[in-house]
C-alpha positions as CSV (number, residue, x, y, z in Angstrom):
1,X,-1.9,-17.8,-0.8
2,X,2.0,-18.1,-1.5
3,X,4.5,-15.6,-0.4
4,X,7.0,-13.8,-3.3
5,X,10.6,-13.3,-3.2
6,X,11.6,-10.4,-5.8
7,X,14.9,-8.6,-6.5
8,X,14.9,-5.3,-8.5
9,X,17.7,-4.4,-10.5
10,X,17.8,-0.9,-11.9
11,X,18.4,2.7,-10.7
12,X,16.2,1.7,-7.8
13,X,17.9,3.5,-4.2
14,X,18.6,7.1,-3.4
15,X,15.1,7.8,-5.6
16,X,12.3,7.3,-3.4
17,X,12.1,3.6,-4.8
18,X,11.1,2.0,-1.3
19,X,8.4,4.4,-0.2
20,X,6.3,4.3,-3.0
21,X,6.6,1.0,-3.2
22,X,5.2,0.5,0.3
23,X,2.9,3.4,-0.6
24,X,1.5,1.5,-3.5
25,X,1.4,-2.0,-1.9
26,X,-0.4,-0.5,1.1
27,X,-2.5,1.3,-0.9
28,X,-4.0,-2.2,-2.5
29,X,-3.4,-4.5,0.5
30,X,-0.5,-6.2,0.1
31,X,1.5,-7.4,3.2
32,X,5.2,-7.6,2.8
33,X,8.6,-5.6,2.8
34,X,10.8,-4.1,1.0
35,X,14.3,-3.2,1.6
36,X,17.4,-2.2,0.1
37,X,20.3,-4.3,-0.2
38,X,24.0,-3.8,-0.5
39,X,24.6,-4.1,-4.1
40,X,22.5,-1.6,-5.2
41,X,19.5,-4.0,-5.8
42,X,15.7,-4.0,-3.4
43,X,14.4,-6.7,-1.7
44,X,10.3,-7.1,-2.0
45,X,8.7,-10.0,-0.8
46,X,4.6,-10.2,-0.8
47,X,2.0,-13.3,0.3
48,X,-0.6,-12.8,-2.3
49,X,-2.9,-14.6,-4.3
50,X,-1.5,-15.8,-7.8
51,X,-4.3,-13.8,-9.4
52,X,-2.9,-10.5,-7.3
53,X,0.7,-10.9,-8.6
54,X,0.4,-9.4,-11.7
55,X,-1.0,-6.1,-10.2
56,X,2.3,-6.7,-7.6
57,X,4.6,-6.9,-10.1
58,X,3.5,-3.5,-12.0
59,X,3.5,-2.0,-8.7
60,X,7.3,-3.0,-8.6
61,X,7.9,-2.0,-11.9
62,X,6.3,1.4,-11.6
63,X,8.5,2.2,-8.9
64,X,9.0,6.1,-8.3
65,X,9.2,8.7,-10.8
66,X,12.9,9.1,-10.9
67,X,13.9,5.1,-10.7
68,X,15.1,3.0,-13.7
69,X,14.0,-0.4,-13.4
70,X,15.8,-2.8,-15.2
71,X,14.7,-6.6,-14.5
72,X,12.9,-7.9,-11.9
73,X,14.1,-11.4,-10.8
74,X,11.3,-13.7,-8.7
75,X,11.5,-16.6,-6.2
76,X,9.5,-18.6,-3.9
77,X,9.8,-17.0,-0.3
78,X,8.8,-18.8,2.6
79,X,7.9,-16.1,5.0
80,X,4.1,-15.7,5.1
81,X,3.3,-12.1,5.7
82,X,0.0,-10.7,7.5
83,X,-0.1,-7.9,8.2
84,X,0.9,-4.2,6.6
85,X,3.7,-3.4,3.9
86,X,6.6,-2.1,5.1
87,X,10.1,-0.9,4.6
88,X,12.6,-3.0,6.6
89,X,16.3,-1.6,6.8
């Protein structure tokens, strides 16, 4: 397993993006976060399985029904994450 590093770019806060994204991920057990940050962009960061990314990724760019996303930039993270999906602020 190998932990994910993503930032959203889009209309992604102040629609709901965060909670259906932990919704989603906790839905198909994925542990990890995701939070806003200051310049308009989310944080998510997931330890999956290489083969599980894929389905992470369209989670992301699902999002919620009133988000935009626009590009989703990855990176290697080095936070291994356990247990639960949640929203840090």
């Amino acid at each position: 397993m190998q932990s994910y590093r993503f930032i959203v770019i889009g209309h992604v806060q102040g629609v709901y993006y965060r909670k259906n994204i932990q919704e989603n991920a906790t839905k198909e057990r994925f542990c990890g976060y995701v939070k806003n940050l200051q310049d308009g962009t989310v944080e998510a960061c997931v330890t999956c399985d290489e083969s599980r990314l894929e389905p992470f990724l369209a989670i992301l760019q699902k999002g919620s029904p009133n988000s935009i996303v626009k590009d989703i930039k990855q990176f290697h993270c080095d936070e291994f994450f356990t247990k639960d999906f949640e929203i840090r602020y």
